[in-house]
C-alpha positions as CSV (number, residue, x, y, z in Angstrom):
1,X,-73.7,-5.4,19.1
2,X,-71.3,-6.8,17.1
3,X,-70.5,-10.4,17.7
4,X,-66.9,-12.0,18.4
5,X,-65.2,-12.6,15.1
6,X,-65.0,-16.2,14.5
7,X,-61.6,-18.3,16.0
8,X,-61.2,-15.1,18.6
9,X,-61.8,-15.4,22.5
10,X,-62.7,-12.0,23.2
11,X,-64.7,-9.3,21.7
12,X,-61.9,-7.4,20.5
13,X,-60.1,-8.7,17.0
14,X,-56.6,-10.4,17.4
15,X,-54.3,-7.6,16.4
16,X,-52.6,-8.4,13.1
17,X,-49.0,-9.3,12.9
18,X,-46.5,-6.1,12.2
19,X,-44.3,-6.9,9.1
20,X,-41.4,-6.9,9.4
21,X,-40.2,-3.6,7.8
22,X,-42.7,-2.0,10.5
23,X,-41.2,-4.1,13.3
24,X,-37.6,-2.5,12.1
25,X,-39.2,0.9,11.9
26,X,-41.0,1.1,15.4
27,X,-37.6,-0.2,16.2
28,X,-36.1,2.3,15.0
29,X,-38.0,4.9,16.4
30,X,-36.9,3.4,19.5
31,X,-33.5,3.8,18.4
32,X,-34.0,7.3,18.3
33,X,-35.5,7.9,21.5
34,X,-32.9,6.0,23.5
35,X,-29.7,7.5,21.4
36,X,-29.3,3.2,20.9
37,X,-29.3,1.4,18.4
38,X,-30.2,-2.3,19.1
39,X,-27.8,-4.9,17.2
40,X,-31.0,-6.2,15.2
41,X,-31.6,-2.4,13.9
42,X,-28.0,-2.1,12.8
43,X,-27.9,-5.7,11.0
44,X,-31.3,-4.9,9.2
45,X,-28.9,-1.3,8.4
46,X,-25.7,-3.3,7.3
47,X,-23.6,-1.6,9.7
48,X,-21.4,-3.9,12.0
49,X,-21.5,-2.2,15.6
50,X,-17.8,-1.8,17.4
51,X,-17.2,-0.4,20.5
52,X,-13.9,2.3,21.2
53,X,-12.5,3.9,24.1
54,X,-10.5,7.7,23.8
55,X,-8.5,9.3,26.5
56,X,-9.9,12.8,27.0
57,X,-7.8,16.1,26.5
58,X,-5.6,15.0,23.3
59,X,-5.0,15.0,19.6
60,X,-7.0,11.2,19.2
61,X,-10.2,12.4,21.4
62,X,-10.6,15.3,18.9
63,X,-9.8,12.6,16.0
64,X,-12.5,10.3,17.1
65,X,-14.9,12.6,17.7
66,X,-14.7,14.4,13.9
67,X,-14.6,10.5,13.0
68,X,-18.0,9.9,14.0
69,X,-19.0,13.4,13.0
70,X,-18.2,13.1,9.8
71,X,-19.9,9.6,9.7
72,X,-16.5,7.7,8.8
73,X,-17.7,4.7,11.0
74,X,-21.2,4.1,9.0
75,X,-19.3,5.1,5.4
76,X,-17.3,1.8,6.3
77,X,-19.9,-0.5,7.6
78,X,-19.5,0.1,10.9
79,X,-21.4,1.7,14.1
80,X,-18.7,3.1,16.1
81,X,-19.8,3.6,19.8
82,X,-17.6,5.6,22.3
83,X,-17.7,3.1,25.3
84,X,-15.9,5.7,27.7
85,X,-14.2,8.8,27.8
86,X,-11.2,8.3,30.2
87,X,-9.1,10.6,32.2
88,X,-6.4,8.1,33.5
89,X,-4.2,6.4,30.8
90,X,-3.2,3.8,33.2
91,X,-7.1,3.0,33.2
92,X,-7.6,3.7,29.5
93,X,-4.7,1.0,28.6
94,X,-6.2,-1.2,31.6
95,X,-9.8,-1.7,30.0
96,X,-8.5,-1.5,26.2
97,X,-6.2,-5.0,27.6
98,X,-9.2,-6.8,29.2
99,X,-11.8,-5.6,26.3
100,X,-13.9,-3.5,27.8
101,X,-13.6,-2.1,24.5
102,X,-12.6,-3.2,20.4
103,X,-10.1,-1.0,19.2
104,X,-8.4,2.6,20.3
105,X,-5.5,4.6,19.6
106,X,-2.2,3.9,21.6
107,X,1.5,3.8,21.4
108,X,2.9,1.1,20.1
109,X,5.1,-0.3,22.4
110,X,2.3,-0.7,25.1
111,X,0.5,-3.0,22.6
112,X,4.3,-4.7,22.0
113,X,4.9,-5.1,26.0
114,X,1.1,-5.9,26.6
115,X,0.9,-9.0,23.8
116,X,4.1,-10.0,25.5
117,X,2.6,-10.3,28.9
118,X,-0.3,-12.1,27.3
119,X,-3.0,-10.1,26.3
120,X,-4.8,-9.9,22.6
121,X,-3.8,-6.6,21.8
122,X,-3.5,-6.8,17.8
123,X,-1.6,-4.2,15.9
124,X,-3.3,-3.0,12.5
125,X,-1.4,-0.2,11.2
126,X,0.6,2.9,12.8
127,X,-1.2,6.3,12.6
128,X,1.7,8.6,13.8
129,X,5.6,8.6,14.2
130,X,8.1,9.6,16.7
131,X,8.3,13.4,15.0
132,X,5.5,13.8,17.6
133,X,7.6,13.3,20.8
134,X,10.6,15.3,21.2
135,X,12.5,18.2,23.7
136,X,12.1,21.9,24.5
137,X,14.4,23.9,25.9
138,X,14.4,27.3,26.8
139,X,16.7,30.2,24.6
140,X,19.5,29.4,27.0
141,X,19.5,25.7,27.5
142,X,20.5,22.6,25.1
143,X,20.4,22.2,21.9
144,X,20.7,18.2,21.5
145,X,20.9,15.2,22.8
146,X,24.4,15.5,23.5
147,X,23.9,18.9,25.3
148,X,21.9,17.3,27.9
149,X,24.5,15.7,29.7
150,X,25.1,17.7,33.0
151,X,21.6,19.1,32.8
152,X,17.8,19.0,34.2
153,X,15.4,17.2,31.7
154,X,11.8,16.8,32.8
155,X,10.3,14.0,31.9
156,X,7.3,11.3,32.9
157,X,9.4,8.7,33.8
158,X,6.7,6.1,33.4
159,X,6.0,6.8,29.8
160,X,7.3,5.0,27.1
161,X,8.2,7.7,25.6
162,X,10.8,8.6,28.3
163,X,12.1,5.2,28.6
164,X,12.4,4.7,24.5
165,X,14.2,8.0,24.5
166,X,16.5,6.7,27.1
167,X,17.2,3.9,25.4
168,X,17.8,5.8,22.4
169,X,20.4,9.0,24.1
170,X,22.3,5.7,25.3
171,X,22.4,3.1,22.2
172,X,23.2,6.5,19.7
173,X,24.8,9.0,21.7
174,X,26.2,7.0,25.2
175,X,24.5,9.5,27.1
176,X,22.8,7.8,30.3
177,X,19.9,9.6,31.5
178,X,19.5,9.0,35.4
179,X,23.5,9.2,35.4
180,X,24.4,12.0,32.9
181,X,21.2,14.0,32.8
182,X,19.4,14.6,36.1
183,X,15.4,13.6,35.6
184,X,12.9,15.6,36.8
185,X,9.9,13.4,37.0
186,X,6.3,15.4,35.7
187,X,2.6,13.4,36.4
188,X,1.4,14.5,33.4
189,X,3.2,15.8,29.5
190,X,1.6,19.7,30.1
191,X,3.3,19.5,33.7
192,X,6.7,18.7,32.0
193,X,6.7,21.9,30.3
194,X,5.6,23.8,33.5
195,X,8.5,22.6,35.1
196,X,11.1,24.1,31.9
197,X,8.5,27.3,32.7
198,X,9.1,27.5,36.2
199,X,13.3,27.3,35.9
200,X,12.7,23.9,37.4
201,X,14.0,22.0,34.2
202,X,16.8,22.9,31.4
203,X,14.6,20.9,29.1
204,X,11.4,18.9,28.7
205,X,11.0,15.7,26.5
206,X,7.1,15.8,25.9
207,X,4.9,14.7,22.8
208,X,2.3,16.8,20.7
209,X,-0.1,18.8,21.7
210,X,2.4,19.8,24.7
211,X,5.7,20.8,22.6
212,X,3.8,23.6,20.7
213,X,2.1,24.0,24.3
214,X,5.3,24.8,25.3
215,X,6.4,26.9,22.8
216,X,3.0,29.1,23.6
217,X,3.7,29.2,27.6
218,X,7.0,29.5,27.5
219,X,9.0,32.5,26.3
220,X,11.5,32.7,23.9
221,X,11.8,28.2,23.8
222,X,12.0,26.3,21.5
223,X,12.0,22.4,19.9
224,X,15.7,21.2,19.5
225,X,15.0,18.1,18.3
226,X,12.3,15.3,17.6
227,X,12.5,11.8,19.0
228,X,11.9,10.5,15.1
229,X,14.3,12.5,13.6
230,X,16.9,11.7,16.8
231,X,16.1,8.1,15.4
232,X,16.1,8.5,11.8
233,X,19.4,10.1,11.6
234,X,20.7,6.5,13.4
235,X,18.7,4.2,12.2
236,X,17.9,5.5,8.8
237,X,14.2,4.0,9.6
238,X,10.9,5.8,10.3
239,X,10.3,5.5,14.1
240,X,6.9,3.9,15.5
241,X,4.7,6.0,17.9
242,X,0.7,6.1,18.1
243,X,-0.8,3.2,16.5
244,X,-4.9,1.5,15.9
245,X,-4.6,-1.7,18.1
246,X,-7.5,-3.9,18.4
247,X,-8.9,-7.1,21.1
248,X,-8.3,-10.1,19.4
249,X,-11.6,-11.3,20.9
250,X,-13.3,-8.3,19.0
251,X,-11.4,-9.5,15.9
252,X,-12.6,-13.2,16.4
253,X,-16.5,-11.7,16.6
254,X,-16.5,-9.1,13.8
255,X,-17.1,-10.7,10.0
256,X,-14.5,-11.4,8.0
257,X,-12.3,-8.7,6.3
258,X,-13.7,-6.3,9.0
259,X,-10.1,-5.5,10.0
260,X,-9.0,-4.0,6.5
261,X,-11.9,-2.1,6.3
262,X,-11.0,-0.3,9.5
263,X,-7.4,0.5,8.2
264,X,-9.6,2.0,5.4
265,X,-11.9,3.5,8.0
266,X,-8.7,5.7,9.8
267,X,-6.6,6.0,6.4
268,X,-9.6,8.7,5.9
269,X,-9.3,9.9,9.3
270,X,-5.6,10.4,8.9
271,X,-5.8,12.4,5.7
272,X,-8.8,14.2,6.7
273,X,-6.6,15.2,10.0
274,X,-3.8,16.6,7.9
275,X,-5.8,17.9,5.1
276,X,-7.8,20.2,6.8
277,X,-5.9,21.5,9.8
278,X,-8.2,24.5,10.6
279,X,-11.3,22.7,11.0
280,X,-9.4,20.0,13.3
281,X,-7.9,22.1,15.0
282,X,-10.7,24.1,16.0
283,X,-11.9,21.3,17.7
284,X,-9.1,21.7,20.4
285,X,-11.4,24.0,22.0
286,X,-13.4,21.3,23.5
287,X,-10.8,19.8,25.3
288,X,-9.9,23.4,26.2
289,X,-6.6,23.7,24.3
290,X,-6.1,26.7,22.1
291,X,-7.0,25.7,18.4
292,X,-3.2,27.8,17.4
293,X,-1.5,24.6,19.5
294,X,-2.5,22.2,17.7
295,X,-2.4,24.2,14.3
296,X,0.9,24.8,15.2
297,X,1.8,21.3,16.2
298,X,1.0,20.0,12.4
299,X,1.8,22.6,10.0
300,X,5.6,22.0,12.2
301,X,5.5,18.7,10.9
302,X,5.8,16.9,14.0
303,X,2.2,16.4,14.1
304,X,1.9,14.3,11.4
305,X,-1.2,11.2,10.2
306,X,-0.5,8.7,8.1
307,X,-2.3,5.5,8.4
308,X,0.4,3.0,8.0
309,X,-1.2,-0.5,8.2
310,X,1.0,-3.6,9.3
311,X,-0.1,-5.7,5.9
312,X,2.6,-3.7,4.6
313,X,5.9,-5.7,5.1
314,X,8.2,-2.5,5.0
315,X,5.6,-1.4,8.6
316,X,6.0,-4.6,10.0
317,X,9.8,-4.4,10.1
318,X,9.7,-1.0,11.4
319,X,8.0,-1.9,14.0
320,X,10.2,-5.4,14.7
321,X,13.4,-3.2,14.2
322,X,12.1,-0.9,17.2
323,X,11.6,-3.5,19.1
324,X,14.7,-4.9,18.9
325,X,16.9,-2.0,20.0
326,X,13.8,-1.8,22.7
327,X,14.6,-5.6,24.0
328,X,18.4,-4.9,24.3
329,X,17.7,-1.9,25.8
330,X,16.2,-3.6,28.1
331,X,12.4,-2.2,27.8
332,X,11.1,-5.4,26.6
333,X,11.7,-8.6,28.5
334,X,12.0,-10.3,24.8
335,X,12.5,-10.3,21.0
336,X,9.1,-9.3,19.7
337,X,7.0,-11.9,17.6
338,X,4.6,-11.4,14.3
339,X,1.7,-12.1,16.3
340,X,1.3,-8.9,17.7
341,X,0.0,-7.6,13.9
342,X,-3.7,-8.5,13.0
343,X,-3.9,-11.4,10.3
């Protein structure tokens, strides 16, 4: 019999120390058996983790998931973690605010209204504009803004959308919707255009996917006019709509210059969105929506991605200038400050 090696207390030989590029691999392996990557594995891999939240059914859920398909997070340092798939906006926007998680996809003036009640929601750039939102009317209903008065328009009513495009028919046109147009309030953008397809509705103002939706359910309708042209045409400005927001918190914990290579991060997401519309579009099917909705939603223009970061001065007062006609509208309780863009 073998006796005890010398300095042990047993008869079996102190295992040896794992190095520490074993420790990272038996890690790893963990990794892979879990579908979770530990913080230490993803240091030791130079990728930063960061946690997002998507709303299921639309344009950005199909965007974030070919953004992790494609590997966009890790090509930029990052390891982007879907913290929850939501199918309640008003929930969404709820756990976005409190940071349940670090950055998502929403419309800019819920960040704007949001930072003014006190939360650290950060701008970083605007993905979309307001081509995306606009109104659909059947052959033999409006055909503007100004057509509207005297008739049905089905709306959400608690969307920004609707109340921007209120703000809008009155400051450019004097048309008062609630007065002038009678509102027919819809829980949802797809139930908007149900209402226009059941004779419920003149018109529908809805945004993209559910204006080419539309256009596919109902017969013989079509798009006369777009919220960004609407505002264009006054303004003579491009009109803020979806932007990249992030927690201030989650700005705070990330490393420095984190937040510009995240505009980088969805600048390639935005021109991978509109540079190969068959291949995102036939992601639609997953969120069971016909891949020709969403193909027809872009190649109209309305659907359009451009990452438009707010380091860019000429952004910034875009988005200042909207908010302005949104204050004395009377949308925003205030004049909106600079620190709702990330530094």
């Amino acid at each position: 019999m073998n006796s005890p090696s010398k300095g042990s207390t047993s008869g079996t030989a102190a295992p040896s120390r794992p190095s520490r590029r074993k420790l990272i691999a038996g890690m790893g392996t963990a990794a892979l058996v879990t579908g979770i990557a530990s913080p230490a594995i993803l240091r030791a891999q130079g990728l930063v983790p960061i946690k997002t939240g998507t709303l299921f059914g639309g344009w950005a859920h199909m965007g974030n998931d070919a953004l992790l398909d494609l590997g966009l997070d890790k090509k930029h340092g990052f390891q982007m973690t879907v913290n929850q798939t939501y199918n309640v906006l008003a929930t969404y926007y709820a756990d976005f605010a409190k940071g349940s998680f670090d950055i998502g996809v929403g419309t800019w003036d819920f960040f704007s209204r949001a930072y003014m009640q006190g939360a650290p929601m950060r701008i970083l750039g605007l993905i979309s504009e307001g081509t995306q939102a606009g109104f659909l009317g059947r052959s033999d209903g409006p055909s503007s803004v100004k057509d509207l008065k005297g008739k049905t328009l089905a709306a959400m009513q608690a969307s920004g959308t609707f109340q921007m495009a209120k703000i809008f028919a009155k400051t450019f046109d004097d048309i008062e919707f609630e007065k002038d147009v009678t509102i027919q309030n819809a829980p949802n953008p797809p139930g908007t255009v149900a209402l226009v397809a059941g004779n419920r509705a003149d018109a529908a103002l809805t945004w993209e996917q559910s204006l080419s939706l539309g256009l596919d359910m109902v017969k013989g309708s079509r798009v006369f006019g777009n919220l960004g042209d609407y505002y264009a045409q006054h303004t003579k400005r491009s009109m803020p709509y979806f932007a990249i927001a992030m927690n201030q918190n989650a700005i705070d914990r990330l490393p420095k210059g984190s937040t510009e290579k995240l505009v980088t991060l969805f600048d390639d997401l935005a021109k991978w969105m509109q540079g190969n519309v068959d291949t995102y579009a036939a992601r639609a099917a997953k969120i069971n929506v016909e891949p020709r909705v969403i193909k027809t939603a872009i190649e109209s223009g309305r659907l359009k991605f451009q990452m438009r970061p707010t380091t860019n001065p000429d952004n910034r007062k875009d988005i200042i200038y909207a908010a302005e006609l949104l204050a004395k509208g009377g949308m925003f309780p205030k004049a909106l400050d600079e620190g709702i863009f990330a530094a």
